[in-house]
Structure formats: C-alpha cells, structure tokens
C-alpha positions in Angstrom: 0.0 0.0 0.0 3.1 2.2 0.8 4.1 1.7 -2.5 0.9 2.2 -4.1 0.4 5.5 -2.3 3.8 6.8 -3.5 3.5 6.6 -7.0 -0.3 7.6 -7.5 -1.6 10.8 -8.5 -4.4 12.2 -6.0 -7.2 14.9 -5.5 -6.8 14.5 -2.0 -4.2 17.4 -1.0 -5.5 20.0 0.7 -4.8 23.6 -0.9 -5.5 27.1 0.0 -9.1 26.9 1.2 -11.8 28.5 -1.2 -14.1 31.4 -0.2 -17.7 30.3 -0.3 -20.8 32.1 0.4 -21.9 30.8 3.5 -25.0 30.5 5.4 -25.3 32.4 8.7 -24.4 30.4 11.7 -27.7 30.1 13.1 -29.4 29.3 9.7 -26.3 26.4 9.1 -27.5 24.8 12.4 -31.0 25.3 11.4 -30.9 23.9 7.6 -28.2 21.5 7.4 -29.9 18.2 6.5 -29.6 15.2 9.1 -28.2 12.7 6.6 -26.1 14.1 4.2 -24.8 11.6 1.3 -21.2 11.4 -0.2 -19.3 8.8 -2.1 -15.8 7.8 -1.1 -13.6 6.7 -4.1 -10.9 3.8 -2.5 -7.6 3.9 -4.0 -7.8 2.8 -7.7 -5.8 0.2 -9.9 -4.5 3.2 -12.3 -3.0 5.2 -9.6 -5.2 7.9 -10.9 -8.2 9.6 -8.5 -11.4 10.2 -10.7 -11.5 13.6 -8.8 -8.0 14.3 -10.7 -8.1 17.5 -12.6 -8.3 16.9 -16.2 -9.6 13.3 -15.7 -12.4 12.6 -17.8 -14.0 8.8 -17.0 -15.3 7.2 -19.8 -16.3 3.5 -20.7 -13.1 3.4 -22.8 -11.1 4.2 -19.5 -13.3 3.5 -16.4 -11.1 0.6 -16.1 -8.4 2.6 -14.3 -10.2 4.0 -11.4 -11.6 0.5 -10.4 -9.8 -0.9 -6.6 -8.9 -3.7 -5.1 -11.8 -5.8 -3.0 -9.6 -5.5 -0.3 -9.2 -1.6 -0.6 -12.8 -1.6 -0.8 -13.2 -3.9 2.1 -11.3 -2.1 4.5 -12.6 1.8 3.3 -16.0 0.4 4.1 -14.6 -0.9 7.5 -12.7 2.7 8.7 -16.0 4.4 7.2 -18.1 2.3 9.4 -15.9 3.2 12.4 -15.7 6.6 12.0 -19.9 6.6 12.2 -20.7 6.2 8.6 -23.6 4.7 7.8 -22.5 2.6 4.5 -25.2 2.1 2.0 -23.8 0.3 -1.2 -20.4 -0.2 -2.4 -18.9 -1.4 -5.6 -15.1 -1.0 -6.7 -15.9 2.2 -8.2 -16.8 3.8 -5.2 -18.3 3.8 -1.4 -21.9 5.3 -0.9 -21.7 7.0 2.6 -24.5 8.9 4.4 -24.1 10.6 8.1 -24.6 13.8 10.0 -22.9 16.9 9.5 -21.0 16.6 12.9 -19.9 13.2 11.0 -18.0 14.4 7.7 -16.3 17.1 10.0 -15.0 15.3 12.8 -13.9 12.3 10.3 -11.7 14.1 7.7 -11.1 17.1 10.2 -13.1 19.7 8.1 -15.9 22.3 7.8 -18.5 21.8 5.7 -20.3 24.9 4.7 -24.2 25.0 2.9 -24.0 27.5 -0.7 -26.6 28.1 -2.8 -25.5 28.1 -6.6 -27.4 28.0 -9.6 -29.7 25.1 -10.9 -32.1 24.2 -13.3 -35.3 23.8 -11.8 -38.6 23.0 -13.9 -37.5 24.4 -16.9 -36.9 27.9 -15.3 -33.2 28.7 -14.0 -33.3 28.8 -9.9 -31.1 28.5 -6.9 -30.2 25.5 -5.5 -28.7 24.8 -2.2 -25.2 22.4 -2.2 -22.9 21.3 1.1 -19.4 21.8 -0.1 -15.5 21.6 1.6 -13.6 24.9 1.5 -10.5 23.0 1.8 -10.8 21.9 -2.5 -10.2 23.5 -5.7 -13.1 20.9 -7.0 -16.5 21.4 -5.6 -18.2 19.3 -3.5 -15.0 17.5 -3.1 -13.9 16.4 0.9 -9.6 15.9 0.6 -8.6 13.1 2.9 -4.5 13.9 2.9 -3.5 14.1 6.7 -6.5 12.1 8.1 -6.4 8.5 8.6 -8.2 7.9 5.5 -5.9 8.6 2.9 -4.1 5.1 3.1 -6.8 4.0 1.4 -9.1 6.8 0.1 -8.6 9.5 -3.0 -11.3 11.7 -2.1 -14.9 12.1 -1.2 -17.5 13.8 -3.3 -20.8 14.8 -1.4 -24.0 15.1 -3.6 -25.4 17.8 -5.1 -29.1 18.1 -6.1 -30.1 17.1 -9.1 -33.8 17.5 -10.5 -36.4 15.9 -12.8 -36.2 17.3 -16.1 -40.1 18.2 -16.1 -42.6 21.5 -17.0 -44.8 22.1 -14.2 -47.3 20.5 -16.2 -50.5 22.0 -16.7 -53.0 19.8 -18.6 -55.0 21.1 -21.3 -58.7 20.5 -22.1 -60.9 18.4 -24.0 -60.9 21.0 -27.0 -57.5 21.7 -28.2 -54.9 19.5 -29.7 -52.6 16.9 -27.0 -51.4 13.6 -27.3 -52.3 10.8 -25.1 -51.1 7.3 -24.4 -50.5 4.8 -25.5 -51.8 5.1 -29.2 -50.7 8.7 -30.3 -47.1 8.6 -28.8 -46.9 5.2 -30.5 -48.1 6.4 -33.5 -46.2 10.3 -33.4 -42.7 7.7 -32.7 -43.9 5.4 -35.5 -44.2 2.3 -33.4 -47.2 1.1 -34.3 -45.9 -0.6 -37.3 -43.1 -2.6 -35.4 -45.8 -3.6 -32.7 -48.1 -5.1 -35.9 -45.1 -7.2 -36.9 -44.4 -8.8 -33.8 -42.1 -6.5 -32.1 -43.2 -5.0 -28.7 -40.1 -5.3 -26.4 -41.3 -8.2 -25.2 -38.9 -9.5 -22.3 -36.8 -6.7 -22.6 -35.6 -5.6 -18.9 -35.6 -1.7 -18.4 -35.0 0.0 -15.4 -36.5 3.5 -15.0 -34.0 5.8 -12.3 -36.7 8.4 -11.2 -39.3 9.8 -8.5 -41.1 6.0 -7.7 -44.2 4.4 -9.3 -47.7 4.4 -8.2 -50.1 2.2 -8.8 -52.8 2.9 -11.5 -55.1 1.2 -13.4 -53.8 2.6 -16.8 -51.3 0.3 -16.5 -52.8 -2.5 -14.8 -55.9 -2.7 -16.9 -53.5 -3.0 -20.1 -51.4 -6.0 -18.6 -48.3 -3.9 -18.7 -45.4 -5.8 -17.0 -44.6 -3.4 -14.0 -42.1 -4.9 -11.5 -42.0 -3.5 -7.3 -40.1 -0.6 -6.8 -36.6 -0.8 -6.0 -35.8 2.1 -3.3 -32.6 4.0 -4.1 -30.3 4.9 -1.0 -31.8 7.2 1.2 -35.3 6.5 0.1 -38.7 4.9 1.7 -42.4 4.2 0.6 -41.7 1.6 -2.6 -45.6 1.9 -3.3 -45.8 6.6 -3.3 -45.1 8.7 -6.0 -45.6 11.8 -4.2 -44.6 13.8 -7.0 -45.9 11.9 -9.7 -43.5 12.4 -12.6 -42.1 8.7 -12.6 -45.6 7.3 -12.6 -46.2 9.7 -15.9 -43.1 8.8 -17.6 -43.5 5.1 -17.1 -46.5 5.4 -19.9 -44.3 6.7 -22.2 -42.1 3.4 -22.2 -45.0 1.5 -22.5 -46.4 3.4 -25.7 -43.4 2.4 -27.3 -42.6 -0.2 -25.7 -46.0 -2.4 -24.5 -44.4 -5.7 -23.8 -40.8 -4.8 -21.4 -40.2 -5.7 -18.2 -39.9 -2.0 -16.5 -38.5 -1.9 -12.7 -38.7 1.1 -11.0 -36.0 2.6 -9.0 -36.9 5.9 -6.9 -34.7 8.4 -6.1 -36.8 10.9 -4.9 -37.9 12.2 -1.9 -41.5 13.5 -0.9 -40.0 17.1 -1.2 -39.5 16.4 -4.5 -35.4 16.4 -4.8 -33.2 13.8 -6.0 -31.2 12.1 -3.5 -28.1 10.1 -3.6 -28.4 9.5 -7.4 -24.8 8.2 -8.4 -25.7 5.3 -5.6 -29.1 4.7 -7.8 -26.9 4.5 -10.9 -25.1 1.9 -9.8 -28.0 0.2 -8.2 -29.8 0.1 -11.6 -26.4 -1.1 -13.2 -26.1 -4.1 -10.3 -30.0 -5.2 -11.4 -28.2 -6.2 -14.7 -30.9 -4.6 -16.7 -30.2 -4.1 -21.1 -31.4 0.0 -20.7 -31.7 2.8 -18.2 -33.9 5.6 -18.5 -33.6 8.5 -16.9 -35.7 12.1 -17.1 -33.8 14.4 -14.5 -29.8 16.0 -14.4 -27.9 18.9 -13.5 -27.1 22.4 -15.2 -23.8 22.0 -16.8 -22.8 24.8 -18.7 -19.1 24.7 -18.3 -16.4 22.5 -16.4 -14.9 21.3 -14.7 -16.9 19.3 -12.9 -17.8 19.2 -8.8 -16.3 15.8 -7.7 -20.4 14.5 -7.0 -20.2 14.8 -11.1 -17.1 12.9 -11.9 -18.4 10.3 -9.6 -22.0 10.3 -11.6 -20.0 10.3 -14.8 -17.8 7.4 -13.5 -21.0 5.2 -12.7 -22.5 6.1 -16.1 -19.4 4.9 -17.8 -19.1 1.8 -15.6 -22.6 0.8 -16.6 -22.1 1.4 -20.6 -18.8 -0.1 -20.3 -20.8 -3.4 -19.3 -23.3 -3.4 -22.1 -26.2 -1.5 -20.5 -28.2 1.2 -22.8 -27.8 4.7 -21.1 -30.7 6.9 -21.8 -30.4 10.9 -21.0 -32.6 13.9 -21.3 -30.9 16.7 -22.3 -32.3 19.4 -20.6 -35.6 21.7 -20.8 -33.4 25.1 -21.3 -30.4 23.7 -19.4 -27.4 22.1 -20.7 -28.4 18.4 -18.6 -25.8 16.1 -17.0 -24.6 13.6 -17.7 -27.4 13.7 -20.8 -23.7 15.7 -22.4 -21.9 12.5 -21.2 -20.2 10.6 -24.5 -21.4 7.2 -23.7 -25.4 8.0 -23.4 -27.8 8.2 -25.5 -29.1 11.6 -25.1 -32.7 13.0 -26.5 -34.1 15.8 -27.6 -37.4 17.3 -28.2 -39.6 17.4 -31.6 -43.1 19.0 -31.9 -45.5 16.5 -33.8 -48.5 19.1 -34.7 -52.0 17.6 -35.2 -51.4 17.1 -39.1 -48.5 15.6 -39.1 -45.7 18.7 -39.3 -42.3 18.7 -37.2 -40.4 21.4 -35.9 -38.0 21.2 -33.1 -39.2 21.8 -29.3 -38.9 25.4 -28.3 -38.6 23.6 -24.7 -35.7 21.2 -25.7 -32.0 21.7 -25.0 -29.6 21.2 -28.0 -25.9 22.5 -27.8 -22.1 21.7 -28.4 -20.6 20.4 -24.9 -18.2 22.7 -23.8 -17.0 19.3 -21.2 -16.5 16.8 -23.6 -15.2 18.3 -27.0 -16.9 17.5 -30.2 -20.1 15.9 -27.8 -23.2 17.0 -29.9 -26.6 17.1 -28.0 -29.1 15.8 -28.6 -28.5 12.4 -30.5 -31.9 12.3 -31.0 -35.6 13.5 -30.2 -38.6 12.0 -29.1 -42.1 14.0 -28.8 -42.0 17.2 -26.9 -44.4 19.9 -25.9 -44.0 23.9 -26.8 -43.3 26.9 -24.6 -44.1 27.7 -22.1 -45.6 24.9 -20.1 -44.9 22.0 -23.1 -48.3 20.4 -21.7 -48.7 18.1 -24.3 -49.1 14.7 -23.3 -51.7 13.4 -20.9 -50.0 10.6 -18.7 -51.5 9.1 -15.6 -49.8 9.5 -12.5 -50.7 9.3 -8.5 -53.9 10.9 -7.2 -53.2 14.0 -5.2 -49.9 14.2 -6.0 -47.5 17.3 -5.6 -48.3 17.7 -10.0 -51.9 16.6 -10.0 -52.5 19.3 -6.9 -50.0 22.0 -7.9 -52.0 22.5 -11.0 -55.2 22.1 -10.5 -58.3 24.7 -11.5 -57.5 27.9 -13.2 -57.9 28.3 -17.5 -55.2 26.7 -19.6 -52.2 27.4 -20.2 -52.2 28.8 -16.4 -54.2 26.2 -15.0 -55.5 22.5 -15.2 -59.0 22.7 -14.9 -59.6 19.6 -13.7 -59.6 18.5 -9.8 -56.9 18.2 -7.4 -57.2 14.8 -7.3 -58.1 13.2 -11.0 -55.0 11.2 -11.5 -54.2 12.9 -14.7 -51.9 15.8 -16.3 -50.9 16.7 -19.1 -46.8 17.2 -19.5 -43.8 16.5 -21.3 -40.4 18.0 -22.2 -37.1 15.8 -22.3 -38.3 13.8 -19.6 -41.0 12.1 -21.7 -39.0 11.8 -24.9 -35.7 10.1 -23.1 -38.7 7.2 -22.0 -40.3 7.0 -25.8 -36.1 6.4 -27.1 -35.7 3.9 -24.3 -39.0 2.1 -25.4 -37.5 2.0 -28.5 -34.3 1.1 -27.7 -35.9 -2.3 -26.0 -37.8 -3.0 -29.4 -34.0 -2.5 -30.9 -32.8 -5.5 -28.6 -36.0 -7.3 -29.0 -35.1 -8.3 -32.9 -31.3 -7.9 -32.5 -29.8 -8.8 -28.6 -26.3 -8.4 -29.8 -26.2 -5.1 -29.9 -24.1 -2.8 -27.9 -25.3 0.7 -26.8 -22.9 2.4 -29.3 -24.8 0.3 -32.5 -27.8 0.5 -30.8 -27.6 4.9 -30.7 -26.2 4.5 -34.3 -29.2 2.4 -35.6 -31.6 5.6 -33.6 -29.5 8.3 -35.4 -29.3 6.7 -39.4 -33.1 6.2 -39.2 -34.6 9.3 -37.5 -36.4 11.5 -39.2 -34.5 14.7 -40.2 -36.8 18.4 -38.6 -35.3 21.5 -40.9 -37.9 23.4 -39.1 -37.8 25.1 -35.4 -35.0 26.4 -33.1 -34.7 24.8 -29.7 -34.8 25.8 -26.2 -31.1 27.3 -26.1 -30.5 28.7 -29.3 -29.9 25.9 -32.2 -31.9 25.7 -35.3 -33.1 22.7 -37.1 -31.4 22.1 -40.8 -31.3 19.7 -42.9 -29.4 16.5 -41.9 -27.6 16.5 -38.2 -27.9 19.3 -35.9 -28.2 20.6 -32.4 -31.5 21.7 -32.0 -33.2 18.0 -32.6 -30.0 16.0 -33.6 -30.8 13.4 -35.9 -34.1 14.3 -35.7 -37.3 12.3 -34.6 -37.2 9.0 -34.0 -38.4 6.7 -36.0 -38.9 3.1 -34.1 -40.1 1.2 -37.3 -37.4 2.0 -39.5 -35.2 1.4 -36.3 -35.9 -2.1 -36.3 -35.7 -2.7 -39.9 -32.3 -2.0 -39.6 -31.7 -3.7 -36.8 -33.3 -6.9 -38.0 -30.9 -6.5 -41.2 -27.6 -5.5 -39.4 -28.0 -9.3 -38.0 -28.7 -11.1 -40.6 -25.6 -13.1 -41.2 -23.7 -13.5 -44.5 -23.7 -16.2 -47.1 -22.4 -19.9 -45.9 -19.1 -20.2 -47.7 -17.9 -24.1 -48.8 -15.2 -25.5 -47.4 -12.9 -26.1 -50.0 -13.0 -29.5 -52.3 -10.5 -32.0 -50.8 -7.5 -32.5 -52.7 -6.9 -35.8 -53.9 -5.4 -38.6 -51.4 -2.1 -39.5 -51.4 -1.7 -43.6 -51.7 -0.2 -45.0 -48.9 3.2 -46.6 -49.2 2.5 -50.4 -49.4 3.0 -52.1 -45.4 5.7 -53.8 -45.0 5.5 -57.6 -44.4 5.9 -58.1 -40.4 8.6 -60.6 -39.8 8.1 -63.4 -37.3 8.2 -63.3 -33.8 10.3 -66.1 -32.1 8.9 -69.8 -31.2 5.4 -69.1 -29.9 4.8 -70.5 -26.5 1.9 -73.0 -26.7 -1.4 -71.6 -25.5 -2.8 -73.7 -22.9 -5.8 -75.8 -24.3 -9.5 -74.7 -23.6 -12.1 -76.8 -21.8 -14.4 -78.1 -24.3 -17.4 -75.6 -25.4 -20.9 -77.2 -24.5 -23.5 -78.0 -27.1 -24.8 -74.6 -28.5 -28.7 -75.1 -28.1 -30.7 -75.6 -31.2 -31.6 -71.9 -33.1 -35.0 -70.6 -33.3 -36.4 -71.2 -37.0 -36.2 -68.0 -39.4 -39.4 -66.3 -39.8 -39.9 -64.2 -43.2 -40.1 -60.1 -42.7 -43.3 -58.7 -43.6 -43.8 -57.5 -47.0 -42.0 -53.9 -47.1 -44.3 -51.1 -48.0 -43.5 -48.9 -51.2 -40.9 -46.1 -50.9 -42.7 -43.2 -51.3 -40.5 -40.3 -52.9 -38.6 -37.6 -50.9 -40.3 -34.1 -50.6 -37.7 -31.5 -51.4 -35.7 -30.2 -48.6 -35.5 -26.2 -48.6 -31.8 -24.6 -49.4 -30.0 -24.7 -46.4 -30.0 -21.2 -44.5 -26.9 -20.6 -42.0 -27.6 -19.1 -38.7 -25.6 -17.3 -36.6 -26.6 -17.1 -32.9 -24.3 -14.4 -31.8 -22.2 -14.5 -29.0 -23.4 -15.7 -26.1 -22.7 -14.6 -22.2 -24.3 -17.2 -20.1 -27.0 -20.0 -20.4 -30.0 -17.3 -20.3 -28.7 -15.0 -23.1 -28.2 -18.6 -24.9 -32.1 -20.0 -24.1 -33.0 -15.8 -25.6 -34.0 -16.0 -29.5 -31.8 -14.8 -32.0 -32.6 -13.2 -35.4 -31.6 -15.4 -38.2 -31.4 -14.7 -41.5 -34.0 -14.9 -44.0 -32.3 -15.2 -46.9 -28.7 -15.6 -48.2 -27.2 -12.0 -48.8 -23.8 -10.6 -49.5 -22.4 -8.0 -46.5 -23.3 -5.9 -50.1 -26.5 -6.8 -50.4 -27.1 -5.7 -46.7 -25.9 -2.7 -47.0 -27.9 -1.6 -50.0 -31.2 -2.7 -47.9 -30.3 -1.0 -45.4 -30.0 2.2 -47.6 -33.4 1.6 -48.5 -34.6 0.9 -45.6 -33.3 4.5 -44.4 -34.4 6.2 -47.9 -38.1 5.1 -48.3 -38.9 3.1 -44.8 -41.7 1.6 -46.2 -40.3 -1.9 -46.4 -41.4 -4.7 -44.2 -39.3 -7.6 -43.4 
C-alpha cells in the first residue's frame, strides 16, 4: 500500500481553502440536513483519482479507477468506524450517508451549505449544495492528513439534481394533446413494429426516477410493471408523491408495451433527487439491457464538482458493461450527464395535429463545452411547446405534488380539472428520453447483440430529419444533423428494420473441395516373432442349443418419394454470455445476402422506410 500511495496521483491534498458564500451560523444549524450523502472513491488500480483535474472517466477508460476488494473492504470498514452509515459499495466507489457533525470530525473539516445556480422546472433557480472549502473541485472532501488517505482518493458529497419536467398544466378536451398509448406510438412510428411482432417483449428496463404508483392505466393493459426498488436514502416503494415517474412510465410503455420495467426511486416527498450516483449503480447491479432516466444537472461549463465525476464514473461503468444509457438533455439547461459521450441523449420534436415537425422550443440542443466534439441531442422523441410543453396526458398518482400543484384555473395557467383526478398533461425531455428507451428495448427485442454504441447509431441513421424550429437554447433545425433535434425524430419502425438486417448473417461459404489422397506406401511384411509358447488348451465348449427357425419379414411397404428439402439457410446465434442469453432468440437470417447486399437494404430501408421484413 506504501508503494501504491507513493506513485499515485491524488485529488486528496489540501490547498488554499476556497471562499464560499456561507449561510449564517444560526441558519447552518437550522438547515443543514440530518443525513447528508457522499461517495468515497478507495484507491484505484490506475493510480489515478477520478477527482484528478483533467480526468475525464469514460467507458473506454473506467477501467483505471476501479480498486482492489480488499481496498474496498477495508474503506467500508474505517467508514463504518468513523460513524458512517454505509449504504452500497462497488469497486468504483463507497456510498456514505451521516450527519454533519460526522463528515467534520472524520476528515477534520468544515463543511459549509452554498446556494448556486440550478435548473429547476425548466426555469433557471437556486439551489442549495454542502461543499468543503479545503478543495479547488466542488463538493469534493480531501482526505490527505487524516487516517483515511491510506486508502481513500477523495470524497465527493452530492449535489441536487432534479427531474427534467414543465410544471405541467393539462389542457382540455378541445384543443390538440397527445395521449397514451396510441398517439405517442403512432407520433414515434411504433405502431408498425408492434403489428409485426415486435413489442419489447422480455426486454428488462430500469426506469431511475421519482417511484411508481399504482394505477389502473397500467394494470388494466397488462403492462409488465415490477416493485419498486428504493434508491439509497429512500422509503415508501408503493408513493409517487410527485408523480413524474408514474407519468413517464407510460411513455415506455407506448413504445414499448411488452418490457419488463423496474422502477428505481430516487426521490424524496420534497421532490429532490437524493443520492443519485448510488441509484446508478443500483440500476447497473439489477443487470438490466437499458436505463432511463428524465432528470440532471445544469452543466454549462467545467470542470466538474467531484459528486459529477463520480456520476459520470458510474454512467461509464454501466455502458462499459453493455447497458443502454438513456439521458434527457435538458428543458433550457445544458443536462448532466445527458452531455456524457457514452449516453444516449434525446431531444425534443413538436409533432403538430397534421403531421408537421419542428424542433421543441422547450428542448435543450448545444455543443458540450466538457467533452469536445459531444453534440446534443442524438436524437428526439415528442416534446411539448413553450411555455408549459403540456402536451401529453400521462396518468400518475392521485393527489400528487403535479396533479394538486395544478389544478383549476384556464389553460395554459391552469389545469382545470380536480386536485385529485389522477391525470396531467406534460412533457419535455423527460417524456421523450422514455419514448427512445421504449425504442431502444424494441431495438434488442429483434437484434440482442447489440451494444449501446450500434444501438444509438441504428436511432440516429433512421430518425427522421426536422429543418424546421429552433430549440430551447438557441440551435436551429437544418437539414441532416444538428443541435436543435439531432438526428431528428425518432423513428422506431425503421429502427428495427435496420436492426433486423444489421444481424442477418452473410452467405455460408464451402469448405474447399479435398485435394486428392495420397496412396499410402504399401505395409511392410511383419517378420516373425520367435517360437510361440503353446497356448494352454481350452475346456471343451458345450453343445450350443438348437436356433430358433427364421421367420420371413413382412412385405416392405412402397418407398414413397422424398419431398424437397428447402436450401440450407446458415444461422448465426451471436455471442453468447451465459445460459440465459443462450435460451433468448436470435434473429436469423432470411435469406442468403452478401455483406453488399445488406448494406444496399439498409439504404433503402433509411431512404423510403416503407419496407417490411
């Protein structure tokens, strides 16, 4: 460990302390929360600290900030000891909650409460953060000259994050909305998929956001709805006191009908995200094939607080083991880690009632000023307009903090309907990320091979291209790729017909004739063996009983020709990670084609979309 501790670069010295805007004494004591979460980062394998300026993880490189089980075995031990209460752990990093009193007298700090600026609702706002003065990174707790630092590189303490929702107003009976599940499916072009047999169907999809209610939407429709998993730090698996998870859940299912969706809340009653790098990895250890998620933080510019390299370190984690990453990017804000390379982040498109697109006015799109050359959005899904973007009606939990907060009053100010009807009418990024993950699941359905980089490629090369519009921060729509809706809307029909043709398999290629055979030199005569040594004489065999006489077979009915057999068709299963993936069906091929062949279907496929396969 000596060793180890020598040669690594760290986050964890202390410099000059950094002035913060504090709270007033009395208010601190007042306002700090009584469980405050963190996540301590053991020492990793690359001798690198995540919280290291400049450090960037990705799924390429996440690798490097892994540890040791017994560095994370005995961090969780000295955490415990110092009054820590530990609430998951991985080798990425250590999810920690305890009092203020706690951090302080551990790692011999002060922790101070600032309020910066946040994202909230679509509307910027303050938000209030616990940070360390004694770090150049926010948010970041050093651990040099405390016991810790033999086998910790830093602690980052949470920030809040929040859903990336309108306060949703929803409209009346007489003007134009969408509702679910039959115009979402139709406005993402799912219907068609669904009429050929693909729904999603055992597709597992995890859904990171404020809990799931129950509702007889989605029990009356048979939709496969799994019990809520509670984040760290959260309680009541069966509330959705805000209701915005309960709403988004429908838009899975419109794309989506026959996935497996679990529910993982992060929320609290208050309505703010708690302890969401812990739920990432949660939803990661449920071994799920996508992740949805419809909340992040304002990210305009870097570098990031350390509670941010942490969330970006999970993210990549997850992506680098094959799970889908879904991200909104943002209802005016510039939404982490929806900027993060390895998600797939979405957009917003208007759909108007004949048919027309034009980007969301309420959808981010912009260049990532973190990650050069990161584009957002990769793609859109259906999104309201300014300034509520009350657009779709979604069911959520009666008397929640959206159904009440909203209720009365004319449209677009109001909802006119009770307090307590069990219905709004929303939308923004946080129901188009959903309506890509639904897709995404129909994606795997016909193709399970697929990693999340083909699967965002197959989303991008067959959305449908908005020229029309300029989106919430500034980007207009133009023909072919942009910022304000990316590749444009998606298109989940066309999706799967390339899918289903980027697995058919090639030709079967003949093994090459046999060349002829070589005679074998003639054997050469075996030359006696010296004088044989009698064999010693065998008692005399008894009388063999008399045999049974031969009956005549039965007269053997007429051959009856062969039927011809059909052209033999190759098939290639794909690779396989364990007796489950091996039991799930595989798309074979229909046909022998050329990798040429292929790739001129697939180019009308994207060109016309009107084939069926």
């Amino acid at each position: 460990m000596a060793t180890r501790k020598s040669t690594k670069k760290s986050a964890a010295k202390k410099p000059a302390k950094r002035t913060a805007t504090k709270k007033s004494a009395a208010s601190k004591a007042e306002q700090f929360p009584r469980r405050i979460y963190a996540n301590a980062s053991p020492i990793s394998l690359g001798q690198v600290s995540m919280f290291e300026s400049g450090v960037v993880p990705e799924s390429s490189n996440v690798g490097y900030f892994a540890s040791e089980p017994a560095d994370v075995e005995r961090a969780v031990n000295l955490l415990r000891d110092a009054g820590f209460d530990v609430l998951a752990a991985n080798e990425y990093l250590v999810n920690i909650c305890g009092s203020r009193t706690t951090y302080e007298k551990a790692f011999g700090t002060d922790l101070v409460m600032v309020e910066r600026p946040v994202f909230k609702h679509g509307a910027e706002a303050e938000g209030t953060h616990i940070d360390c003065t004694d770090s150049d990174v926010p948010g970041l707790i050093p651990v040099a000259g405390t016991r810790f630092e033999e086998v910790l590189e830093g602690v980052a303490i949470e920030e809040p994050r929040y859903l990336d929702s309108p306060n949703p107003f929803p409209p009346p009976v007489d003007y134009f909305h969408l509702s679910v599940p039959g115009d979402v499916a139709l406005g993402v072009n799912a219907e068609k998929a669904h009429r050929g047999g693909t729904t999603g169907r055992d597709v597992n999809i995890v859904m990171v956001d404020s809990g799931m209610a129950p509702h007889p939407f989605f029990s009356d429709r048979g939709y496969r709805v799994q019990p809520t998993v509670l984040g760290p730090g959260t309680s009541d698996p069966t509330e959705d006191d805000i209701g915005h998870g309960t709403g988004e859940a429908a838009n899975i299912f419109a794309a989506a009908p026959d996935v497996v969706l679990t529910p993982l809340k992060i929320a609290s009653a208050s309505g703010a995200l708690v302890n969401t790098t812990a739920a990432i990895n949660l939803a990661a250890s449920l071994n799920p094939d996508i992740v949805t998620n419809s909340w992040s933080s304002n990210q305009q510019f870097g570098p990031l607080s350390a509670a941010s390299q942490a969330l970006g370190a999970a993210v990549a984690a997850a992506v680098a083991n094959g799970i889908t990453m879904v991200f909104s990017a943002g209802n005016g804000s510039y939404g982490f880690p929806g900027q993060h390379p390895d998600v797939i982040c979405v957009g917003g498109v208007h759909m108007s009632e004949d048919g027309s697109m034009r980007a969301s006015d309420y959808a981010s799109g912009y260049s990532s000023n973190i990650y050069p050359g990161r584009q957002v959005p990769d793609v859109s899904g259906l999104v309201g307009m300014s300034p509520k973007a009350a657009y779709i009606m979604l069911p959520l939990q009666e008397g929640s903090s959206i159904d009440v907060g909203n209720a009365g009053g004319n449209h677009p100010n109001g909802d006119e309907t009770a307090s307590n009807d069990g219905w709004a009418a929303f939308s923004g990024t946080s129901a188009s990320a959903p309506q890509i993950a639904g897709v995404c699941a129909l994606i795997r359905q016909v193709c399970p091979r697929l990693g999340p980089d083909e699967i965002r490629d197959i989303l991008m090369s067959s959305a449908r291209d908005v020229t029309t519009g300029t989106g919430a921060t500034g980007s207009t729509a133009t023909t072919g790729y942009d910022t304000a809706t990316g590749a444009g809307l998606v298109d989940a029909h066309r999706a799967v017909l390339v899918a289903k043709l980027r697995c058919l398999t090639v030709p079967f290629v003949p093994i090459n004739p046999v060349g002829p055979l070589i005679p074998v030199n003639p054997v050469i005569p075996i030359r006696p063996v010296g004088p044989l040594i009698p064999i010693n004489p065998v008692r005399p065999i008894g009388p063999i009983g008399p045999v049974l006489p031969f009956r005549p077979i039965g007269p053997i009915n007429p051959i009856r020709p062969f039927r011809s057999i059909s052209p033999f068709r190759p098939f290639d299963p794909g690779p396989l990670d364990d007796e489950s993936q091996q039991q799930r069906p595989q798309a074979a091929s229909q046909s022998t084609l050329s990798a040429d062949d292929l790739a001129e279907l697939e180019r009308l496929v994207l060109n016309e979309g009107n084939f069926g396969l």
